[in-house]
Structure formats: C-alpha cells, structure tokens
SEDOLUM-459287 format. One record per residue: residue number from 0; residue in three letters; chain; x, y, z of N, C-alpha, C in turn. Coordinates in Angstrom, 1 decimal. Layout:
BEGIN
PAMI  num  residuo  cadena     npx     npy     npz    capx    capy    capz     cpx     cpy     cpz
PAMI  NUM      ALA       A       X       Y       Z       X       Y       Z       X       Y       Z
...
This chain:
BEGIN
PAMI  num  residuo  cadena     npx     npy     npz    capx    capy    capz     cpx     cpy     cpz
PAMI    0      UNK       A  -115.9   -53.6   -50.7  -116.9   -54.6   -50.5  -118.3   -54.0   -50.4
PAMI    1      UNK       A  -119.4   -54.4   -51.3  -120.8   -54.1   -51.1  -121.6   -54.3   -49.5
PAMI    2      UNK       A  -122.6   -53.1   -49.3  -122.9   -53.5   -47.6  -123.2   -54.5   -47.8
PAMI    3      UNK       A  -123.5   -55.1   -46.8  -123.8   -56.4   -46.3  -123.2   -57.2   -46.1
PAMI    4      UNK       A  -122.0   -57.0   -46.9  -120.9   -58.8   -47.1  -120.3   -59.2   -45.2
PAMI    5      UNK       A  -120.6   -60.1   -45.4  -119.8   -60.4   -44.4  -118.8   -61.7   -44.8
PAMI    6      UNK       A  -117.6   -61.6   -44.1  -116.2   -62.1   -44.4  -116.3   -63.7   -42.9
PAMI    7      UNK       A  -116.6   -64.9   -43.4  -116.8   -65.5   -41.7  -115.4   -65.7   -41.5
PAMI    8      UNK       A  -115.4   -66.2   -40.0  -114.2   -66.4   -39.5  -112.9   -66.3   -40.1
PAMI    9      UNK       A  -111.9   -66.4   -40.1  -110.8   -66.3   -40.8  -109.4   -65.7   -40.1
PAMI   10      UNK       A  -108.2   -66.2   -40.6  -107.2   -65.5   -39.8  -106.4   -64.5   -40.7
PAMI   11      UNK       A  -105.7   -63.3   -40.5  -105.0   -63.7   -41.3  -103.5   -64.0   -41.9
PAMI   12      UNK       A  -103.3   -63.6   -43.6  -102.4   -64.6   -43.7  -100.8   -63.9   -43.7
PAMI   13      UNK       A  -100.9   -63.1   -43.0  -100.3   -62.3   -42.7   -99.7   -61.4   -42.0
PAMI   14      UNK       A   -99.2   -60.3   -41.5   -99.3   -59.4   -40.4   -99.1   -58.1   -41.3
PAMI   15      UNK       A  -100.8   -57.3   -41.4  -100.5   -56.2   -42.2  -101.3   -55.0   -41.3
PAMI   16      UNK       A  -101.3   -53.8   -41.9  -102.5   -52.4   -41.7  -103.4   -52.8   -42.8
PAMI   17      UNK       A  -104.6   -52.0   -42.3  -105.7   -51.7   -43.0  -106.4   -50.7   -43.1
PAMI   18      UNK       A  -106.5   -49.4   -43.9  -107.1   -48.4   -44.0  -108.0   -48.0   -44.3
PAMI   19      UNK       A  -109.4   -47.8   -43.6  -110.4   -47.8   -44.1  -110.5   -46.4   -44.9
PAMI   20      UNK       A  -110.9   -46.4   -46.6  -110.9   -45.2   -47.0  -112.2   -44.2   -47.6
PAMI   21      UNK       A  -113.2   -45.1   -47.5  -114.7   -45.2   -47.6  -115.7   -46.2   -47.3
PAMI   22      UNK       A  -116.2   -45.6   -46.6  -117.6   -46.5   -45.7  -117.3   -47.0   -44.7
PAMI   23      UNK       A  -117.9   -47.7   -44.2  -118.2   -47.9   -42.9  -117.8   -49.9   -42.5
PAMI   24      UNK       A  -117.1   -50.3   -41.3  -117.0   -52.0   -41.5  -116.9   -51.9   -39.8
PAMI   25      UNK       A  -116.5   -53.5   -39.7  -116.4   -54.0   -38.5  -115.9   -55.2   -38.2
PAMI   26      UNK       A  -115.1   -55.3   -37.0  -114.5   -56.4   -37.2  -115.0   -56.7   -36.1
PAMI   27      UNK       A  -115.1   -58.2   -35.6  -115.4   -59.0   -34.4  -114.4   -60.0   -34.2
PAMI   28      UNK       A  -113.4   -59.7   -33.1  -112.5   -60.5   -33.2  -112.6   -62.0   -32.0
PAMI   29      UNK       A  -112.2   -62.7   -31.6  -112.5   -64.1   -31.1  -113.0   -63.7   -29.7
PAMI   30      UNK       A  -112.7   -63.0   -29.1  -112.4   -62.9   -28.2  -114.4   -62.2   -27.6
PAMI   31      UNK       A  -114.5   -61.5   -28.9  -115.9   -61.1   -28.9  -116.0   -59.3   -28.7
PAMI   32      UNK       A  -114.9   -59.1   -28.6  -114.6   -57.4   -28.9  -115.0   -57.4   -30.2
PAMI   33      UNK       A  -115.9   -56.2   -30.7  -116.0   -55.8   -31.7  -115.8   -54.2   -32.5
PAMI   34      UNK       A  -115.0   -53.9   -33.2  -114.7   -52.4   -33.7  -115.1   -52.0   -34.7
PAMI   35      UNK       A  -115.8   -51.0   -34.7  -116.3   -50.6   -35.9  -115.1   -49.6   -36.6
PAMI   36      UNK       A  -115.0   -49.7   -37.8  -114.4   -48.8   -38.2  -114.8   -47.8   -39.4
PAMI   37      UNK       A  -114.5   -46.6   -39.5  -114.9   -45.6   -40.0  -113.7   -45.1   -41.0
PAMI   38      UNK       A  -114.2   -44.3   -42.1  -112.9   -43.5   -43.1  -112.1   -42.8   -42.3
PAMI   39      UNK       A  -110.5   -43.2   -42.5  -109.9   -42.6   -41.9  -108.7   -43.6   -40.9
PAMI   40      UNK       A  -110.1   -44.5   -40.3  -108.9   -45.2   -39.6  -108.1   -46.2   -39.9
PAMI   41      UNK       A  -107.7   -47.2   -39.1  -106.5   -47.7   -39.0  -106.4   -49.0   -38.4
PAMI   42      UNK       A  -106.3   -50.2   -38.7  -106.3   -51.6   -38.0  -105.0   -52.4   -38.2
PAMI   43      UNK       A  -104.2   -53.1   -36.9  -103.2   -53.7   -37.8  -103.8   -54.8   -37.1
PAMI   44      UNK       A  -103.4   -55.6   -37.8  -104.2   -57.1   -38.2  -103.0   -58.1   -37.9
PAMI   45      UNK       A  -102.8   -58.5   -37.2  -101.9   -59.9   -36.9  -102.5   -61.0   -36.0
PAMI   46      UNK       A  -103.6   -61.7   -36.5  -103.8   -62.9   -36.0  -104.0   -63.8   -36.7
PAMI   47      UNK       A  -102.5   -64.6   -36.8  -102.1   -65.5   -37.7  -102.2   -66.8   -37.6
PAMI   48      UNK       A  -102.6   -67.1   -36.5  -102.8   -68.4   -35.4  -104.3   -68.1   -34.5
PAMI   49      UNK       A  -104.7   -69.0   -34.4  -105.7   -68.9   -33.4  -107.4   -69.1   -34.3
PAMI   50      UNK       A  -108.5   -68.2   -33.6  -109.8   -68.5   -34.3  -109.9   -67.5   -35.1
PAMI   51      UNK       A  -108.9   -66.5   -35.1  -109.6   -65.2   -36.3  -110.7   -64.4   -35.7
PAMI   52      UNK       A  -110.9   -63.7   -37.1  -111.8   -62.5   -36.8  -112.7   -62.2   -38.3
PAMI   53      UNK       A  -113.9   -61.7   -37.6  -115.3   -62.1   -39.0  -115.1   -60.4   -39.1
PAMI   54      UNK       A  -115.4   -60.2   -40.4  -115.1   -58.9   -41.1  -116.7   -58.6   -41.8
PAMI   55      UNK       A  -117.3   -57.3   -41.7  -118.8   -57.0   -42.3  -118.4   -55.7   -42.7
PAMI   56      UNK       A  -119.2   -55.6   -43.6  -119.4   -54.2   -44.4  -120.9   -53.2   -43.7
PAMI   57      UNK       A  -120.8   -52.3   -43.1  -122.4   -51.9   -42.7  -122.7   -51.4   -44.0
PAMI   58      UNK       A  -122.0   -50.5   -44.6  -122.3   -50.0   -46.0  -120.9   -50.2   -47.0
PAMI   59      UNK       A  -121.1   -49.6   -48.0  -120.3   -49.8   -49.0  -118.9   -49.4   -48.7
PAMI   60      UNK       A  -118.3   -50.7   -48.5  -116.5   -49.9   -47.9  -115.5   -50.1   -48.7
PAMI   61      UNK       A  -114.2   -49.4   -48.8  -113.3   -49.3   -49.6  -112.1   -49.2   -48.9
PAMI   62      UNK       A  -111.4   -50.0   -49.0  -109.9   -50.4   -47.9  -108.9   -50.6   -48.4
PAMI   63      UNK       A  -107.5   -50.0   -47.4  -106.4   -50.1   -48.6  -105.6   -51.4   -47.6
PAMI   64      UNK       A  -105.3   -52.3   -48.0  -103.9   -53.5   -47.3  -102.6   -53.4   -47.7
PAMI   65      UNK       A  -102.1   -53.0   -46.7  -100.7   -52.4   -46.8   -99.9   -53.8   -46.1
PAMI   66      UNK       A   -99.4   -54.2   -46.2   -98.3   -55.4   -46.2   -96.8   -55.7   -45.5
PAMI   67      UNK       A   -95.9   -55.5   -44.3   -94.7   -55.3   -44.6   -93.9   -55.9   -45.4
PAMI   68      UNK       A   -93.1   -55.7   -45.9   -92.0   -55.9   -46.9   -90.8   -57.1   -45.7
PAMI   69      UNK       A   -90.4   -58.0   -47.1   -89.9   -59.1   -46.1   -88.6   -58.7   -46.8
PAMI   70      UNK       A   -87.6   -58.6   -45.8   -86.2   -58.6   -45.5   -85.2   -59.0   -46.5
C-alpha cells in the first residue's frame, strides 16, 4: 500500500496473521489503542464482529496475509 492510504473502519473477514515486510503502518483498533507496526512484525487479526479497526500506511508498506487453513 502507497504512504498515505488509509483503510476506514472495517472488520475482518476472517481470522488471519499479518506480516509486515516493508515499511511502516498502523492500526487503530475500536477501542482506540493504536499500534504501529514496523518490518518484521506480527498482528493476528480476529475481529470479525464488532466496529473493526482503520488500517494507514505512514510510508510505503508491504504485507504478507497468512490465512488458517479450514479443516
């Protein structure tokens, strides 16, 4: 995602990880906690119900969505 983008509210549609593998983002989740995340780390993402969480790019980021596998 190019800097700037921002992603508004949203849930999602699934329960996955997320790998940040270049640049820089952030997530702001409902609650009003906000995480920045950096190359390297690591988010797992399961809010499938509820208000969600708005997603920004501070600069040019590159992410990998890893998925679990259904049964």
């Amino acid at each position: 995602a190019p800097a700037g983008t921002e992603v508004p509210s949203h849930n999602a549609p699934q329960p996955y990880n997320c790998i940040v593998h270049s640049g820089e983002g952030e997530v702001a989740t409902s609650d009003g906690t906000t995480l920045r995340l950096d190359p390297g780390e690591l988010i797992y993402c399961d809010d499938v119900t509820g208000k969600g969480h708005v997603t920004r790019s501070i600069s040019d980021v590159r992410l990998a969505f890893i998925n679990r596998a259904k049964a």
